[in-house]
Every structure is written in structure tokens, then in C-alpha cells.
KELUM-913751 format. One record per residue: residue in one letter; residue number from 0; z, y, x of N, C-alpha, C in turn. Coordinates in steps of 0.05 Angstrom, whole numbers, plus 5000, padded with zeros to 4 digits. Layout:
N
<site><r>A</r><k>NUM</k><n_pz>Z</n_pz><n_py>Y</n_py><n_px>X</n_px><ca_pz>Z</ca_pz><ca_py>Y</ca_py><ca_px>X</ca_px><c_pz>Z</c_pz><c_py>Y</c_py><c_px>X</c_px></site>
...
//
This chain:
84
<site><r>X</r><k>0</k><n_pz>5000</n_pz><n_py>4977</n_py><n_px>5017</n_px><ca_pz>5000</ca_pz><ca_py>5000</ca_py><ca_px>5000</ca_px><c_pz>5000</c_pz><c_py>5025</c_py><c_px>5018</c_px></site>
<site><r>X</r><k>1</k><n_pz>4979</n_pz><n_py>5041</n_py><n_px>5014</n_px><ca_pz>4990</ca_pz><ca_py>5065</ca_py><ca_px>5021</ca_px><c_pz>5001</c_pz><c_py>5091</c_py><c_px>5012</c_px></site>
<site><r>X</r><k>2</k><n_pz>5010</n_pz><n_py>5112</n_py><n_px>5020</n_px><ca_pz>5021</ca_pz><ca_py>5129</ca_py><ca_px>5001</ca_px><c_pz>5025</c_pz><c_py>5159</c_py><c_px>5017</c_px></site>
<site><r>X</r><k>3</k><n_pz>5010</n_pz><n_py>5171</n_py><n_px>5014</n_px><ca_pz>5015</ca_pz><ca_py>5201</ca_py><ca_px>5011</ca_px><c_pz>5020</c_pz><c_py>5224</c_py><c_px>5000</c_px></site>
<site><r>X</r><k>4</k><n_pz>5028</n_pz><n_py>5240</n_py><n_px>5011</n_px><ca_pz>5040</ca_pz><ca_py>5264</ca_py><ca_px>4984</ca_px><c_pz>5016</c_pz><c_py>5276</c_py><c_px>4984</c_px></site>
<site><r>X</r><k>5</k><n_pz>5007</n_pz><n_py>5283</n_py><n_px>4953</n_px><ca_pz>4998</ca_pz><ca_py>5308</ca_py><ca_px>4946</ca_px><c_pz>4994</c_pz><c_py>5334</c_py><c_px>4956</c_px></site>
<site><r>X</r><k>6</k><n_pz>4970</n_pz><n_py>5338</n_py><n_px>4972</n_px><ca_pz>4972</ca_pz><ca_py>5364</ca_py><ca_px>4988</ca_px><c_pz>4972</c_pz><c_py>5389</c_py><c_px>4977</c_px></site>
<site><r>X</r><k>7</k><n_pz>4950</n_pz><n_py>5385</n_py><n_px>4957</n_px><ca_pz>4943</ca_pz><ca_py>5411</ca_py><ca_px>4930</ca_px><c_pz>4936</c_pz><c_py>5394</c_py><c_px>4905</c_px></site>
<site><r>X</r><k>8</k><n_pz>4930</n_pz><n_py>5411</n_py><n_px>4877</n_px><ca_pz>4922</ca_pz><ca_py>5399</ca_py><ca_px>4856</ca_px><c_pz>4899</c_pz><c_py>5403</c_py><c_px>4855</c_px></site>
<site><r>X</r><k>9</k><n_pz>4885</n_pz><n_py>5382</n_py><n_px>4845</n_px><ca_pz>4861</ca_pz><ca_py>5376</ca_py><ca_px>4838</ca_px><c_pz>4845</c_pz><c_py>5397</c_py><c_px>4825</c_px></site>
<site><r>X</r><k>10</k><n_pz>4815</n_pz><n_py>5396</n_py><n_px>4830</n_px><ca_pz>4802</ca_pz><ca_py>5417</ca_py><ca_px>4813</ca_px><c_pz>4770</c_pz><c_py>5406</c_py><c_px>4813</c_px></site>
<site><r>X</r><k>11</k><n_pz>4756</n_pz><n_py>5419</n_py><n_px>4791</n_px><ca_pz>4730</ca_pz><ca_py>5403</ca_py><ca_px>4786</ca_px><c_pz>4720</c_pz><c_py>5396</c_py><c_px>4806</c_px></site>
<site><r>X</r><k>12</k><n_pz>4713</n_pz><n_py>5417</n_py><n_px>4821</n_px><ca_pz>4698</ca_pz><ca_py>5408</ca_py><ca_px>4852</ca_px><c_pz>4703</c_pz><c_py>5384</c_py><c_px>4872</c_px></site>
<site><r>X</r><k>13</k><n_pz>4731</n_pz><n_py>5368</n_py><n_px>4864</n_px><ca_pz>4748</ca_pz><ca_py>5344</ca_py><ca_px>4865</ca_px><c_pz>4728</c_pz><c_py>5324</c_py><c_px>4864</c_px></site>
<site><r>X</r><k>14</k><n_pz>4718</n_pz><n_py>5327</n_py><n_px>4836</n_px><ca_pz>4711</ca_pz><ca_py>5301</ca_py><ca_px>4821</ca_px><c_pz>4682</c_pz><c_py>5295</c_py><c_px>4815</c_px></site>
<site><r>X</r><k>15</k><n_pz>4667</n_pz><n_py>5322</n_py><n_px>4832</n_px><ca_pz>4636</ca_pz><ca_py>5321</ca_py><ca_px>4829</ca_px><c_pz>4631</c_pz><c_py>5296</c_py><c_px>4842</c_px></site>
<site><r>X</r><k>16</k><n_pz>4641</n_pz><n_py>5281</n_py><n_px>4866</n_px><ca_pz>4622</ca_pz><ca_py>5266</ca_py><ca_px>4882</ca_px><c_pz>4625</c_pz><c_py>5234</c_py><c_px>4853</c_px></site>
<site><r>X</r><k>17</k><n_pz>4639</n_pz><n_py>5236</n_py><n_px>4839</n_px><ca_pz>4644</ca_pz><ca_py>5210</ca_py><ca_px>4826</ca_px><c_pz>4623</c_pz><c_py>5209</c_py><c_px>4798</c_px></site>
<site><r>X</r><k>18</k><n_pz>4616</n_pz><n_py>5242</n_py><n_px>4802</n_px><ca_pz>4584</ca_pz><ca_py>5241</ca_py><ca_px>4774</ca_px><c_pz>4565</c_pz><c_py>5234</c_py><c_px>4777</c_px></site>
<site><r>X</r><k>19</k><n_pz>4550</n_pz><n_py>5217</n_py><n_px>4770</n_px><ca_pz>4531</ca_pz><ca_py>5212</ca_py><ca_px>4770</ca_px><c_pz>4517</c_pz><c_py>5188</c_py><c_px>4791</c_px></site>
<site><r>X</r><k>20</k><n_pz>4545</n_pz><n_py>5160</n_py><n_px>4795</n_px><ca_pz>4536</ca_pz><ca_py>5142</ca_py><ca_px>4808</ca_px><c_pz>4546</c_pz><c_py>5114</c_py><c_px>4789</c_px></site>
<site><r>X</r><k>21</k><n_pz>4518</n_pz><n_py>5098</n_py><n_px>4784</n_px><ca_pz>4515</ca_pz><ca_py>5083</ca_py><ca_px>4763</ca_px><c_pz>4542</c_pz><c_py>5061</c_py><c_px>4764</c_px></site>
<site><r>X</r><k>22</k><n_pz>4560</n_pz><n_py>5055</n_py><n_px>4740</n_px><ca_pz>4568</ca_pz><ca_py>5034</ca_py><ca_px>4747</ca_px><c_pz>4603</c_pz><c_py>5047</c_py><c_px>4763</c_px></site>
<site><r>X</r><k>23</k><n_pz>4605</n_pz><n_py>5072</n_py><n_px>4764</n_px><ca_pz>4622</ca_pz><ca_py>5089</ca_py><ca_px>4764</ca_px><c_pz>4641</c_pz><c_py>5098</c_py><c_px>4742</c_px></site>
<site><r>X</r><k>24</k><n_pz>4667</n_pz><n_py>5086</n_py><n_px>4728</n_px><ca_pz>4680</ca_pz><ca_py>5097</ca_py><ca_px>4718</ca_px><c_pz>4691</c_pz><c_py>5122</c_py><c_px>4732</c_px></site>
<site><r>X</r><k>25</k><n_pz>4702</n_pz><n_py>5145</n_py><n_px>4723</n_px><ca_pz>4721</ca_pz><ca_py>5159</ca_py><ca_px>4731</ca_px><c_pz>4730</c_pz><c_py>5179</c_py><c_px>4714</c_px></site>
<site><r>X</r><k>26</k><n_pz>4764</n_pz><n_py>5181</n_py><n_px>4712</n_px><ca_pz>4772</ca_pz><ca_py>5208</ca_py><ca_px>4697</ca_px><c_pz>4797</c_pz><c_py>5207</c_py><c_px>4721</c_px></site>
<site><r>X</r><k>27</k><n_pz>4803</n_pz><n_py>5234</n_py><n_px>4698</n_px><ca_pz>4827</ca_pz><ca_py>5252</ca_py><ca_px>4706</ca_px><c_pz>4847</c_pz><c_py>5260</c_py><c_px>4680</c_px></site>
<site><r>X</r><k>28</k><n_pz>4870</n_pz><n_py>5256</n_py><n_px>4685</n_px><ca_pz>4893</ca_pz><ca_py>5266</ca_py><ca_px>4666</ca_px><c_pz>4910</c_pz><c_py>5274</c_py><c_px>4676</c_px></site>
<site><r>X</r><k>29</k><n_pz>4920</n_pz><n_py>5298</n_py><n_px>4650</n_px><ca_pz>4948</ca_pz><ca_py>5309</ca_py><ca_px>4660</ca_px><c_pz>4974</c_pz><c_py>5293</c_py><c_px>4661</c_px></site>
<site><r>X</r><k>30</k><n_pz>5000</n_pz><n_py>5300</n_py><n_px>4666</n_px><ca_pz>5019</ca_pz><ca_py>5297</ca_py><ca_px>4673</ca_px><c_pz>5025</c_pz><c_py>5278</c_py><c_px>4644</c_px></site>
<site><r>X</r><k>31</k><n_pz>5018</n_pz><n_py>5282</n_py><n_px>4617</n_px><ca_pz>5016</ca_pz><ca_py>5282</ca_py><ca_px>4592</ca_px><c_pz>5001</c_pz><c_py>5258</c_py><c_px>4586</c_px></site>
<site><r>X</r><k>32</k><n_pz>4986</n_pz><n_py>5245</n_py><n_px>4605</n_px><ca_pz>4965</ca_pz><ca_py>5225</ca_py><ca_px>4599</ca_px><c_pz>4937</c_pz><c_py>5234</c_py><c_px>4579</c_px></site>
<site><r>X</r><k>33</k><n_pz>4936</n_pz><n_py>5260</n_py><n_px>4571</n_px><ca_pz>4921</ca_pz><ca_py>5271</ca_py><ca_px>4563</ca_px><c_pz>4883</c_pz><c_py>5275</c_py><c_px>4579</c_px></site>
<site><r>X</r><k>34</k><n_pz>4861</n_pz><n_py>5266</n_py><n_px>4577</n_px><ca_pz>4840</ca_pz><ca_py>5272</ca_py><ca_px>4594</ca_px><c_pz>4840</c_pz><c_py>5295</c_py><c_px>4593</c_px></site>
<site><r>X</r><k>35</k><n_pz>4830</n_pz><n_py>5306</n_py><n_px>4625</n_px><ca_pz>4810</ca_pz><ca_py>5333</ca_py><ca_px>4637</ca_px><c_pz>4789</c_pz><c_py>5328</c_py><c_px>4634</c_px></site>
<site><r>X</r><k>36</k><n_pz>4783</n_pz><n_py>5309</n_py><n_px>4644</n_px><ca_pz>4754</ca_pz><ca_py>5310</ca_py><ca_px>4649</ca_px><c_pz>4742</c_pz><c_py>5278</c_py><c_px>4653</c_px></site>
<site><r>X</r><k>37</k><n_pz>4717</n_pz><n_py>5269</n_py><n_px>4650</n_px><ca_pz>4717</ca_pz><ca_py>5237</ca_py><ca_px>4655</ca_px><c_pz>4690</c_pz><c_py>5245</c_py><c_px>4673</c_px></site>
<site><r>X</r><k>38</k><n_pz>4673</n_pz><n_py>5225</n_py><n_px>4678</n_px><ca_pz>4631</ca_pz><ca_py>5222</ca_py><ca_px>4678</ca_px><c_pz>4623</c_pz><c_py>5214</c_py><c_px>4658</c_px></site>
<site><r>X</r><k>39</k><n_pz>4600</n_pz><n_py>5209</n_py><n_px>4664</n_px><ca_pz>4592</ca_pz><ca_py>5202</ca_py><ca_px>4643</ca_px><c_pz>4589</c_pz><c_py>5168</c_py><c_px>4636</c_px></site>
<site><r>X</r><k>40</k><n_pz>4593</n_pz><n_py>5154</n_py><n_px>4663</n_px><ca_pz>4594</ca_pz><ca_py>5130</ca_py><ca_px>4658</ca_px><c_pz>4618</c_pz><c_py>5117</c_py><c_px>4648</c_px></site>
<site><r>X</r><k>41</k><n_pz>4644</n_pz><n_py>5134</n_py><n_px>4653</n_px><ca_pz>4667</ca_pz><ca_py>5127</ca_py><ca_px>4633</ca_px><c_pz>4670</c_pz><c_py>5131</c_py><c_px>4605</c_px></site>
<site><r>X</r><k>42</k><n_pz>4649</n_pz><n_py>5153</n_py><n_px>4595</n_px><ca_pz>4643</ca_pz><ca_py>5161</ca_py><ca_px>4570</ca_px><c_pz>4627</c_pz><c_py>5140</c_py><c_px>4555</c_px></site>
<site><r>X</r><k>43</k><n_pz>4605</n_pz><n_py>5132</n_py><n_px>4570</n_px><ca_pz>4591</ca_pz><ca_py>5113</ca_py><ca_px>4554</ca_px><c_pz>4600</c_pz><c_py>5085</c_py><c_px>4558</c_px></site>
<site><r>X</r><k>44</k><n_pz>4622</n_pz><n_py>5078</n_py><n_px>4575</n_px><ca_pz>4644</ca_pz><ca_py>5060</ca_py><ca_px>4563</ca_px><c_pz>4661</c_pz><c_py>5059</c_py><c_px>4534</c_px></site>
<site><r>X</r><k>45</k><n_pz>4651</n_pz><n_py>5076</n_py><n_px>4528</n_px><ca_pz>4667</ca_pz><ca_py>5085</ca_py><ca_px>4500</ca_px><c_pz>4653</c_pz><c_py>5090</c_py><c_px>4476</c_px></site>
<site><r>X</r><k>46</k><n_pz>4627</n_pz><n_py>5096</n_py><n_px>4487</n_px><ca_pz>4608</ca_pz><ca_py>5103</ca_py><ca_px>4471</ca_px><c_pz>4605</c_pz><c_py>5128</c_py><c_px>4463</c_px></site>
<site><r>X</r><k>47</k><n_pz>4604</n_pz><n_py>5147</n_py><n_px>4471</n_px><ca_pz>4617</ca_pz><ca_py>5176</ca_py><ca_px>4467</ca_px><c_pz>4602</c_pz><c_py>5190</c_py><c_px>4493</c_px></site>
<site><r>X</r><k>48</k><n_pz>4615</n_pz><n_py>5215</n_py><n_px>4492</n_px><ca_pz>4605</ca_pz><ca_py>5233</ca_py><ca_px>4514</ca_px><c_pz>4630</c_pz><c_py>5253</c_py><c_px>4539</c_px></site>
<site><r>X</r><k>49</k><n_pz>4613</n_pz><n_py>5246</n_py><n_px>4547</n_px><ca_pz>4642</ca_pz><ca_py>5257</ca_py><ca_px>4567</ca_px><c_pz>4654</c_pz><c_py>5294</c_py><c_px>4551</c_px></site>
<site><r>X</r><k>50</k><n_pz>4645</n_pz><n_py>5302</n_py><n_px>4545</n_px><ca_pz>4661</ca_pz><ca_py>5330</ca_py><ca_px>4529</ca_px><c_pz>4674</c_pz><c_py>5321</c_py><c_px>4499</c_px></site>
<site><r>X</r><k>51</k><n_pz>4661</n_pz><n_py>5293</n_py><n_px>4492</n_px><ca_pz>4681</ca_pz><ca_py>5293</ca_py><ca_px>4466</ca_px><c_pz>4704</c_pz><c_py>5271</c_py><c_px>4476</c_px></site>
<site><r>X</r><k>52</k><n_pz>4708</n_pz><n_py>5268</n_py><n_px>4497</n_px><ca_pz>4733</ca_pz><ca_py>5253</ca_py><ca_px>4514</ca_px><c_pz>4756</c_pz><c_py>5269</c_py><c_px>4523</c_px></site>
<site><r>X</r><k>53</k><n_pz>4754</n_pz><n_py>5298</n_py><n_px>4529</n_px><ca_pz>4767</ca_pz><ca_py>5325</ca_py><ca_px>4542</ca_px><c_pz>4793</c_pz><c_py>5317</c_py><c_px>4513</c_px></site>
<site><r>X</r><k>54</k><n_pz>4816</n_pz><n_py>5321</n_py><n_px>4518</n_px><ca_pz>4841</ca_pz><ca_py>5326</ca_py><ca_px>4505</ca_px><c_pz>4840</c_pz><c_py>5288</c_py><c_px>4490</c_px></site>
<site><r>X</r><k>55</k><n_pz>4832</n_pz><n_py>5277</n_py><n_px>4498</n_px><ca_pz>4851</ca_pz><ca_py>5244</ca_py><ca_px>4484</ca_px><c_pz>4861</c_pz><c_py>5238</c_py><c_px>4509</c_px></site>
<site><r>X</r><k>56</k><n_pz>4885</n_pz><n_py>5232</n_py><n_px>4483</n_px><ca_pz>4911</ca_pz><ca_py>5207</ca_py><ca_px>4502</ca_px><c_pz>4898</c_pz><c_py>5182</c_py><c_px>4517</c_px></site>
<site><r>X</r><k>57</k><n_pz>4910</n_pz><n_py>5179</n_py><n_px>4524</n_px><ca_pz>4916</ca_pz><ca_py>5149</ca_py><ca_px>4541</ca_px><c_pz>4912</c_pz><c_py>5130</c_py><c_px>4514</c_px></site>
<site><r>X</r><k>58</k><n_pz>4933</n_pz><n_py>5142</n_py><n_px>4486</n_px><ca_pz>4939</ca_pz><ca_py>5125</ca_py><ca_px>4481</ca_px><c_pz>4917</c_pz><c_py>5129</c_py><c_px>4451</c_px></site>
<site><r>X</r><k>59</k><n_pz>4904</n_pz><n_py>5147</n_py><n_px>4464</n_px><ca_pz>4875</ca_pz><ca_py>5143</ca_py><ca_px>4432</ca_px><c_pz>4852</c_pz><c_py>5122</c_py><c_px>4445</c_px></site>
<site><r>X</r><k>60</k><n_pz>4853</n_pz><n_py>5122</n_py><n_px>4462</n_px><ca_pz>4839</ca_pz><ca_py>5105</ca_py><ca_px>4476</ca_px><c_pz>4836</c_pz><c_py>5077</c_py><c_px>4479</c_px></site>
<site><r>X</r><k>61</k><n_pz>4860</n_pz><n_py>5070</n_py><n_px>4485</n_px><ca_pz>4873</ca_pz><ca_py>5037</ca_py><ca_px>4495</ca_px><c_pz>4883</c_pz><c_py>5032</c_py><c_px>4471</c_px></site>
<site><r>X</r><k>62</k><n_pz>4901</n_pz><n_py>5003</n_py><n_px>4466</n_px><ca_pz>4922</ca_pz><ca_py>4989</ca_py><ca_px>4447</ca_px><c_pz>4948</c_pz><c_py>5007</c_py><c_px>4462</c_px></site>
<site><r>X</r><k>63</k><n_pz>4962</n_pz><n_py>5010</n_py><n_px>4441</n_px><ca_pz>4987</ca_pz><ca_py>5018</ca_py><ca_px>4451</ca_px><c_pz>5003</c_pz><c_py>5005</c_py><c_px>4479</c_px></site>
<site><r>X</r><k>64</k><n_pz>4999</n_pz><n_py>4972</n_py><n_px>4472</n_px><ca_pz>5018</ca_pz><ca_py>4957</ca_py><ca_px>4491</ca_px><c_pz>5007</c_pz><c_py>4966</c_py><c_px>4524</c_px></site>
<site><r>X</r><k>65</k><n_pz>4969</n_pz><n_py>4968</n_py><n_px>4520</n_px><ca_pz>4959</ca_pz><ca_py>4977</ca_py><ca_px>4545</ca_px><c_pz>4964</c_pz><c_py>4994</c_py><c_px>4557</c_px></site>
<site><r>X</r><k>66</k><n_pz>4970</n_pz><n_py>5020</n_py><n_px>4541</n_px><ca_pz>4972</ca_pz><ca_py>5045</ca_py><ca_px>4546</ca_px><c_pz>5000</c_pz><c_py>5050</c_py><c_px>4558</c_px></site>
<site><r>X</r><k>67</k><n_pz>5018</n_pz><n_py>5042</n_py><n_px>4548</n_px><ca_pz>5046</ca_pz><ca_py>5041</ca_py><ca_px>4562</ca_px><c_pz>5043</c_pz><c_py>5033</c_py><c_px>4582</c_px></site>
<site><r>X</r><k>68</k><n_pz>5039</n_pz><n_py>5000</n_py><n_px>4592</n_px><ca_pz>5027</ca_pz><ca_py>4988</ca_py><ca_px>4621</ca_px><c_pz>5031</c_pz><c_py>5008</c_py><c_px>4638</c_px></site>
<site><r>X</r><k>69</k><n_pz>4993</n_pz><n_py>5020</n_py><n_px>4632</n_px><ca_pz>4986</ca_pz><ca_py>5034</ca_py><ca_px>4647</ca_px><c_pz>5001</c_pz><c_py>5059</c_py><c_px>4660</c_px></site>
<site><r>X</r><k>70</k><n_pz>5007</n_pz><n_py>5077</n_py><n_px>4645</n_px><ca_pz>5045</ca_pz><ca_py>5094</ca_py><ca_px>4636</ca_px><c_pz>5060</c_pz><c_py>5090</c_py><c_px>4660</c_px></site>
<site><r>X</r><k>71</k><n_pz>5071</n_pz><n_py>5059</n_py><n_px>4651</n_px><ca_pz>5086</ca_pz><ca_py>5053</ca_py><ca_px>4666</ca_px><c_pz>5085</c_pz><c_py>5044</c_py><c_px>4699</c_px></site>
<site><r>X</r><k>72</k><n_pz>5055</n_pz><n_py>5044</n_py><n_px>4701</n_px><ca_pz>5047</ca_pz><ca_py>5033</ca_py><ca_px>4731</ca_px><c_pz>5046</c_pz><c_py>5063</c_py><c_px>4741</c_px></site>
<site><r>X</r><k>73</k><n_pz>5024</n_pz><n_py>5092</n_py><n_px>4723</n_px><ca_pz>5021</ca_pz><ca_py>5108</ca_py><ca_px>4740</ca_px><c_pz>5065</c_pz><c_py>5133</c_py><c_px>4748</c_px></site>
<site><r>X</r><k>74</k><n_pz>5078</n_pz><n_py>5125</n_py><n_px>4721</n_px><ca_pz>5107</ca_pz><ca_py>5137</ca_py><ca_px>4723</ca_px><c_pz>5113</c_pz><c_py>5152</c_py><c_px>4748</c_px></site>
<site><r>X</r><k>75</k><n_pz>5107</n_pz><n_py>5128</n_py><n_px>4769</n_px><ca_pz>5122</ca_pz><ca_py>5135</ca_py><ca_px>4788</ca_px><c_pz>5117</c_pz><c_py>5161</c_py><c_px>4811</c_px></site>
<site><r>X</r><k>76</k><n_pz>5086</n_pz><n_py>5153</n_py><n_px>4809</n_px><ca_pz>5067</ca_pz><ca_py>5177</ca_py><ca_px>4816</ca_px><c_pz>5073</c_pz><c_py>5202</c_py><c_px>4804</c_px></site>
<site><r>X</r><k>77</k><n_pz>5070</n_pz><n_py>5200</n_py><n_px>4783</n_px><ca_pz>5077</ca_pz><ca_py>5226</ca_py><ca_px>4768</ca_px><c_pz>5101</c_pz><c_py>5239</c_py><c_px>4768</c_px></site>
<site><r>X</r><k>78</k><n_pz>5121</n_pz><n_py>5219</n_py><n_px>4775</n_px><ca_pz>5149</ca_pz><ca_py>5235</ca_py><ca_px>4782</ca_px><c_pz>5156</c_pz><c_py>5240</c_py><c_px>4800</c_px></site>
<site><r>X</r><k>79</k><n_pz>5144</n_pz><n_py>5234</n_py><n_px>4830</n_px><ca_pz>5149</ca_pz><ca_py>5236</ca_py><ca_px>4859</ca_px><c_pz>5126</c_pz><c_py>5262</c_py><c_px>4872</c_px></site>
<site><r>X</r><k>80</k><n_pz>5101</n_pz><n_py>5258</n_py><n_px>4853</n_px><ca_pz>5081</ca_pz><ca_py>5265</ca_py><ca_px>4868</ca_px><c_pz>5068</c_pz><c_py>5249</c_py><c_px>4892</c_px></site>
<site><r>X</r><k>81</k><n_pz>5083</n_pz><n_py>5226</n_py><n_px>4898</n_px><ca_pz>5073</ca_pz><ca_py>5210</ca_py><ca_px>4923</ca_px><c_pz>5051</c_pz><c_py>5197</c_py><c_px>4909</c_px></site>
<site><r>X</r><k>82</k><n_pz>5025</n_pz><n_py>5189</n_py><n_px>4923</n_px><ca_pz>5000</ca_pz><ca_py>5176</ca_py><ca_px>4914</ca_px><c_pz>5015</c_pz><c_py>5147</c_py><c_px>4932</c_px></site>
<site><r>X</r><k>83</k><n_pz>5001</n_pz><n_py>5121</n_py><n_px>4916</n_px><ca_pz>5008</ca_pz><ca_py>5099</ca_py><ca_px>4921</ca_px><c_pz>4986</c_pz><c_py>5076</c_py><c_px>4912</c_px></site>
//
């Protein structure tokens, strides 16, 4: 495992290199589990578009039981700031 702290917060310019390569999931959420932002190949995992994905939960997304999981794997991150 590795693990480093958080140097700065993220910003669009972050997440350009992850648009537009096939076979590429990727998002981003707040602290809230809420989406910023996804591509478009996580969008059409869903069937949808990456701007009508901006503001759902974690948990509009997944089954509840998943969504906690998940919750509970990223927690720790979210309360340290350490990446792991």
C-alpha cells in the first residue's frame, strides 16, 4: 500500500488526462459522496451523460449495501486526508 498526503485539492485540469480514453471509468466526489464530475465512459456505464451525473450520491447510483462498502473503504481517506 502506499500512502501520501494530499498536497493541494483537486481541480478540473486534474482530471482532463482521464477524458477521453476508451474503456476508462473515472469520477470525482466530494467529501459528501456527492459527483463533480465523471467522463464520459463512466457516464455511459449508466447510460446517461456525464452533466446529468454532476450532484448524485454514491448512493443514487449503487444498492445501498454497495454504497456504504464503498463509504466505508474510502472513510478513512476522507478523514485523514492520507491517499492509500
Amino acid at each position: 500500500m502506499i500512502v501520501t498526503p494530499l498536497s493541494r485539492p483537486m481541480g478540473p485540469d486534474d482530471f482532463a488526462p482521464f477524458d477521453g480514453i476508451e474503456g476508462l471509468c473515472a469520477l470525482a466526489r466530494d467529501e459528501k459522496m456527492v459527483q463533480l464530475w465523471c467522463n464520459q465512459e463512466y457516464a455511459a456505464l449508466h447510460n446517461t451523460t456525464a452533466s446529468a451525473m454532476i450532484g448524485r450520491s454514491l448512493f443514487d447510483v449503487l444498492p445501498q449495501a454497495h454504497a456504504e462498502e464503498r463509504l466505508a473503504l474510502m472513510q478513512p481517506t476522507l478523514d485523514t486526508g492520507v491517499v492509500s
